[in-house]
C-alpha positions in Angstrom: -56.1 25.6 35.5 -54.8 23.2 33.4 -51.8 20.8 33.0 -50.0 18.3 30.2 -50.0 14.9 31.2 -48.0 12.2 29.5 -47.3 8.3 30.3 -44.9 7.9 33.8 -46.4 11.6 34.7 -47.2 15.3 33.9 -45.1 17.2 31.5 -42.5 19.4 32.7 -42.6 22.6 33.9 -46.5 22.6 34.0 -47.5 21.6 37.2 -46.3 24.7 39.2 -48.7 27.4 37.4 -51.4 24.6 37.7 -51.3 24.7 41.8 -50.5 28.3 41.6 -53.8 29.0 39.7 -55.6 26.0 42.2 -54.7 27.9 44.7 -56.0 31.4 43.5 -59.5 30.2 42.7 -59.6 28.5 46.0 -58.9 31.7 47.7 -61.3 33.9 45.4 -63.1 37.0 46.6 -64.8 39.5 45.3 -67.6 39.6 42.1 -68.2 36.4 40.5 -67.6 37.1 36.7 -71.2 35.8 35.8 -70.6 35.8 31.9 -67.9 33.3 31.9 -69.9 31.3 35.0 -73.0 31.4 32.9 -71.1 30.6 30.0 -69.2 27.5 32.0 -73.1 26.3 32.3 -74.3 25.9 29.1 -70.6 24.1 28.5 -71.5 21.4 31.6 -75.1 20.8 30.5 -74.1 20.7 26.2 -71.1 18.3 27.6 -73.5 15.9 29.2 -75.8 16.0 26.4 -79.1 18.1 28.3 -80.5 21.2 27.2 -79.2 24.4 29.1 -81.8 25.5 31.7 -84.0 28.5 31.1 -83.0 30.2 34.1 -80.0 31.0 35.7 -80.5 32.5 39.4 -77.6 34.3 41.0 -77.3 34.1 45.1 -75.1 36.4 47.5 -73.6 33.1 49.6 -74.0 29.9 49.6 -76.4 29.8 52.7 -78.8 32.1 50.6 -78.4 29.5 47.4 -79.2 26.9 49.3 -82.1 28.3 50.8 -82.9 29.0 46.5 -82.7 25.6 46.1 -85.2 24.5 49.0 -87.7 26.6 47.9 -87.5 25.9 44.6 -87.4 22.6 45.1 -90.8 22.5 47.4 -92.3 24.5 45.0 -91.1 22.4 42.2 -90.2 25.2 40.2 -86.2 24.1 39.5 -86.6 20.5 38.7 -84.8 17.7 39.8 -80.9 17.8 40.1 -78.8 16.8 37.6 -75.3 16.6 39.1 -74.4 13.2 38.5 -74.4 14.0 34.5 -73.4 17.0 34.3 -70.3 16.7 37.4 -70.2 13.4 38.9 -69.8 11.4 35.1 -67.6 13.9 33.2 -65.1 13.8 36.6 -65.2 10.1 36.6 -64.6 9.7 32.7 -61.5 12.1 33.1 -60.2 10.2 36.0 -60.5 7.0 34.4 -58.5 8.0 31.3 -56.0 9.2 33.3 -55.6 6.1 34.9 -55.1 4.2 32.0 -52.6 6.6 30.1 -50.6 6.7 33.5 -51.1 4.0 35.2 -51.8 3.6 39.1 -48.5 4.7 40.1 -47.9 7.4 37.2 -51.5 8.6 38.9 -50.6 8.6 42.3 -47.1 10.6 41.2 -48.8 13.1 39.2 -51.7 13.5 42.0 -48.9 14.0 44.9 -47.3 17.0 42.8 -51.1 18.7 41.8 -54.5 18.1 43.6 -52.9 16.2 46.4 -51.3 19.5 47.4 -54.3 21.5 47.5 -56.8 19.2 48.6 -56.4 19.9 52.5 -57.3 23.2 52.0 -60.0 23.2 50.0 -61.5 20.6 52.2 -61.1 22.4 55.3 -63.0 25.5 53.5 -65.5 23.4 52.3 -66.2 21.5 55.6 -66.8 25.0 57.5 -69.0 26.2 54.7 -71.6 23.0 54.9 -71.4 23.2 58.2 -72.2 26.9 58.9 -75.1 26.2 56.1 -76.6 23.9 57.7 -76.6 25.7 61.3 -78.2 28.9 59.5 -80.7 26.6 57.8 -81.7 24.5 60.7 -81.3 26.6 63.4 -80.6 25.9 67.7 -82.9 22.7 68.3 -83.1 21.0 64.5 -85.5 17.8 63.7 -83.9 15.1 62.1 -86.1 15.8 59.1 -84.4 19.2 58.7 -81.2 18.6 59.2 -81.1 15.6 56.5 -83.1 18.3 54.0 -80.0 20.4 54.7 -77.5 17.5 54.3 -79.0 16.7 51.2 -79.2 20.5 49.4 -75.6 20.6 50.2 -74.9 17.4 48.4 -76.7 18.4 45.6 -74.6 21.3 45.3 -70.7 22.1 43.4 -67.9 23.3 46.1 -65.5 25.1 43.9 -62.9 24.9 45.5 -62.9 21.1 45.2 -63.2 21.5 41.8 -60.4 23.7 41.8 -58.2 21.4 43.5 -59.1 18.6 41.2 -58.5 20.4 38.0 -54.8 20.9 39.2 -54.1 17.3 37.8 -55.8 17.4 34.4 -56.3 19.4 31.1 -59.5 20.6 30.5 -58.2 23.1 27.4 -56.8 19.7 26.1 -57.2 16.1 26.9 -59.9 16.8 29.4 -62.6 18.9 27.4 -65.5 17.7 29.0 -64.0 19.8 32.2 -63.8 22.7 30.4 -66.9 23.8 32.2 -66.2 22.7 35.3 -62.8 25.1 34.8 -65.1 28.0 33.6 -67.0 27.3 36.6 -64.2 27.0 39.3 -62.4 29.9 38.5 -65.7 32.3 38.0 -68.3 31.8 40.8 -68.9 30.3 44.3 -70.9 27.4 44.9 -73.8 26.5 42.1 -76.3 23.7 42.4 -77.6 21.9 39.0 -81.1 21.2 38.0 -82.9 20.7 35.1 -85.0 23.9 34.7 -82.9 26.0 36.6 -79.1 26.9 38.0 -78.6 28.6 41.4 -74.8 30.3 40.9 -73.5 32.1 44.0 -70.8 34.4 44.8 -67.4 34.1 45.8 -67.2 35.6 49.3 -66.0 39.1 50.2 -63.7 38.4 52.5 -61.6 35.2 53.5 -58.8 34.7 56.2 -56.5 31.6 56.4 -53.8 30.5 58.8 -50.6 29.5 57.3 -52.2 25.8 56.8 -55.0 27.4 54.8 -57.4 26.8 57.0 -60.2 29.7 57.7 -58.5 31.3 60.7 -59.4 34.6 62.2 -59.5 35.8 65.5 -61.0 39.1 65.3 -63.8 38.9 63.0 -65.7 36.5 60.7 -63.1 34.1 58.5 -65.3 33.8 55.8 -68.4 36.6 55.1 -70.6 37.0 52.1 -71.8 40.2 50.8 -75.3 39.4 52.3 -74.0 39.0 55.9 -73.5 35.1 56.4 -70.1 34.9 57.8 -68.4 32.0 59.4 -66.4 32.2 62.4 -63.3 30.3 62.5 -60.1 29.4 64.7 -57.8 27.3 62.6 -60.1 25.5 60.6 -62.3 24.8 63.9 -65.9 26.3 63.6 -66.4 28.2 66.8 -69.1 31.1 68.0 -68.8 34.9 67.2 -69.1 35.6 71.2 -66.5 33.4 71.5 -63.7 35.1 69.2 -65.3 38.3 70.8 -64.0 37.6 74.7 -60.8 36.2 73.7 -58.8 39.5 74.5 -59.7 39.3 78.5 -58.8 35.6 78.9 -57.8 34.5 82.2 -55.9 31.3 83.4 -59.1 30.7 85.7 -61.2 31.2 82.6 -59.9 28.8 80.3 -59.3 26.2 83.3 -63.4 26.7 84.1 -63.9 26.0 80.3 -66.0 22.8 79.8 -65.6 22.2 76.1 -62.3 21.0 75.7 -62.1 22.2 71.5 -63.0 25.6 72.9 -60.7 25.2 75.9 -57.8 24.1 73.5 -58.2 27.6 71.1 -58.1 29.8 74.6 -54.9 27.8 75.1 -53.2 29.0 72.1 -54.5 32.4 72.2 -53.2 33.2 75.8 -50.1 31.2 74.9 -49.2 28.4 76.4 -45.8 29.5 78.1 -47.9 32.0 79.4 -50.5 29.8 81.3 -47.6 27.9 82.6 -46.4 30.6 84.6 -49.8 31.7 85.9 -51.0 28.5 87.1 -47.8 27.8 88.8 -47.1 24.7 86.7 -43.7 23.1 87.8 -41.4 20.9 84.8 -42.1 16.8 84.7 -38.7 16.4 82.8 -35.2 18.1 81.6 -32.7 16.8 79.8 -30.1 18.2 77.1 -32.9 19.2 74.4 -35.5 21.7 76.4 -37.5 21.1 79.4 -40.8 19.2 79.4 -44.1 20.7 80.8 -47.7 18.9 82.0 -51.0 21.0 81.9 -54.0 19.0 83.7 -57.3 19.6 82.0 -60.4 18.6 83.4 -62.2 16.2 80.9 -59.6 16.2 78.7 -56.0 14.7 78.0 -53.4 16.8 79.6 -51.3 19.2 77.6 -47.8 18.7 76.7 -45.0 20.7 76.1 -41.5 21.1 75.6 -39.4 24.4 76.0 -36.7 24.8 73.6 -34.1 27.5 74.0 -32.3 28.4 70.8 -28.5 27.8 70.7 -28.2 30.7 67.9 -28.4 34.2 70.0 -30.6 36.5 68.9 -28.9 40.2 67.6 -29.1 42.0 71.1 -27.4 38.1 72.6 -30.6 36.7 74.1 -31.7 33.6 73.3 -35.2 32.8 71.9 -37.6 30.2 73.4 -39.7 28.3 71.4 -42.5 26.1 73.0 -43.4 22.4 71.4 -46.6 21.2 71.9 -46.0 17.1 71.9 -48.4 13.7 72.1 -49.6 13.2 76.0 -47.7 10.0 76.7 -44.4 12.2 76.0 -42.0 11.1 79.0 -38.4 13.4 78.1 -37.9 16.6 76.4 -35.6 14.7 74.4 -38.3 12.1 73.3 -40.7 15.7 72.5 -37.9 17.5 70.6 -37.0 14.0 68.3 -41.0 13.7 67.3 -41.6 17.2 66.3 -39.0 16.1 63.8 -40.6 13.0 62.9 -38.1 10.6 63.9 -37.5 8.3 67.6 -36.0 9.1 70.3 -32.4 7.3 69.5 -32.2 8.6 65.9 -32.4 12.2 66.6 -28.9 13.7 67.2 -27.9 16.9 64.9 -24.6 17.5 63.9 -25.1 21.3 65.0 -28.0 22.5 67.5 -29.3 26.0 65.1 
């Protein structure tokens, strides 16, 4: 996970296997290897200049690690964390080097073409993880005592795939050799939470599906489960309930109309397909125009729903022509207006040589 950087930027032809490997440890599943993770600890700890703990404590998920590192910390058996030392300052010291050798533009180059590019995704896998954590750990009807105990484990703990995105960008076989543990780490394990008696190290989920964003997307089934049985549900990135997934198959246009959470309303949407609520709920065109035909769906509670209808130009082998559906911003007033912002450019300055 490694890549050559040199003043005005990285070397070439290094960057590509860099996000390549990123984006394999981000995705891991399966067995942690624990003799490389374990190995990627004593690195971290001998980097920052601590001893090694004594004990190294494997978990099945992260829910179950943090539930380690509760206990243990109640019981006072793990010691205090030491993340800033052995994360937060050998991050910040390879960061700040990098600065200087490329300065704030090389940086923001290099950073475009490595983490930059991976850093949505991990985040979105990251962000459903804490927060299906600290559900499972706090339960329906938390206090505010428990949830900030839950906050906090989770702060106190090292989301590999951050890491992994980060160590796109810099060298840790090289320049960077205080990351070299880190790198053991990120491409080894799951989450793992540093203290100074003990390490909670968990494993890498058993199963994990994405969209085409990367986001944890599944509709039939858990996006993310752990060998132990914590699983995360998932609709593009969005957390939503098992049951939920579960009834999408008899949808109904009265259903999702009757729907009062409008996030939840919204996934139903796409699942039934918009074109197809259209013609159920009788919903008649606000606008045509040259580029498609533009659609209005009133929500209750919620900003309407626009689209526009696009009929390909190109036929299709058998001579029909396909329909694609654009979902646009609500103050949308022409098709024309909805078919020159899907492409990122105004009204005026959208005209294409050839219609494809």
């Amino acid at each position: 996970m490694a890549v050559r950087m040199r003043a005005g930027g990285p070397e070439v032809g290094t960057v590509p296997g860099a996000v390549r490997t990123g984006r394999a440890a981000i995705a891991r599943t399966g067995p942690a290897d624990r003799a490389r993770a374990e190995a990627g600890v004593w690195a971290v700890y001998r980097a920052a200049g601590l001893t090694p703990p004594a004990r190294m404590v494997w978990a099945a998920s992260p829910l179950a690690g943090a539930r380690m590192v509760t206990d243990g910390t109640a019981d006072g058996t793990m010691g205090p964390p030491v993340l800033r030392r052995v994360h937060a300052a050998p991050w910040a010291a390879a960061r700040e080097r990098a600065l200087r050798r490329l300065g704030p533009r090389g940086w923001a180059e290099h950073w475009g073409t490595t983490g930059a590019v991976l850093w949505d995704v991990a985040a979105a896998l990251v962000g459903r993880v804490r927060a299906g954590v600290v559900e499972e750990m706090v339960g329906p009807d938390p206090s505010s005592e428990e949830e900030a105990r839950a906050h906090t484990v989770l702060l106190e703990a090292v989301p590999v795939q951050r890491d992994a995105a980060w160590l796109t960008a810099f060298d840790p076989a090289g320049t960077d050799l205080e990351l070299a543990g880190i790198a053991e780490l990120a491409g080894s394990c799951g989450w793992w939470w540093p203290r100074t008696d003990a390490v909670v190290l968990t494993e890498p989920p058993v199963e994990l599906h994405r969209d085409e964003a990367g986001r944890p997307d599944r509709a039939d089934g858990p996006a993310v489960a752990w060998s132990d049985g914590f699983a995360l549900h998932a609709w593009r990135g969005m957390p939503v309930p098992a049951e939920f997934l579960a009834g999408l198959e008899g949808l109904t246009a009265d259903r999702i109309a009757g729907e009062e959470n409008a996030e939840l309303r919204r996934v139903m949407l796409e699942h039934f397909g918009y074109d197809r609520y259209l013609r159920e709920v009788g919903a008649r065109p606000v606008h045509r125009d040259e580029r498609g035909t533009l659609w209005r769906i009133d929500l209750p509670d919620d900003e309407p729903v626009l689209m526009v209808e696009v009929v390909n130009s190109t036929p299709e082998p058998d001579g029909s022509h396909r329909v694609y559906w654009l979902r646009v911003p609500p103050r949308t007033s022409t098709a024309a207006e909805g078919v020159a912002w899907s492409f990122g450019v105004e009204t005026a300055e959208y005209a294409p040589v050839a219609e494809s």
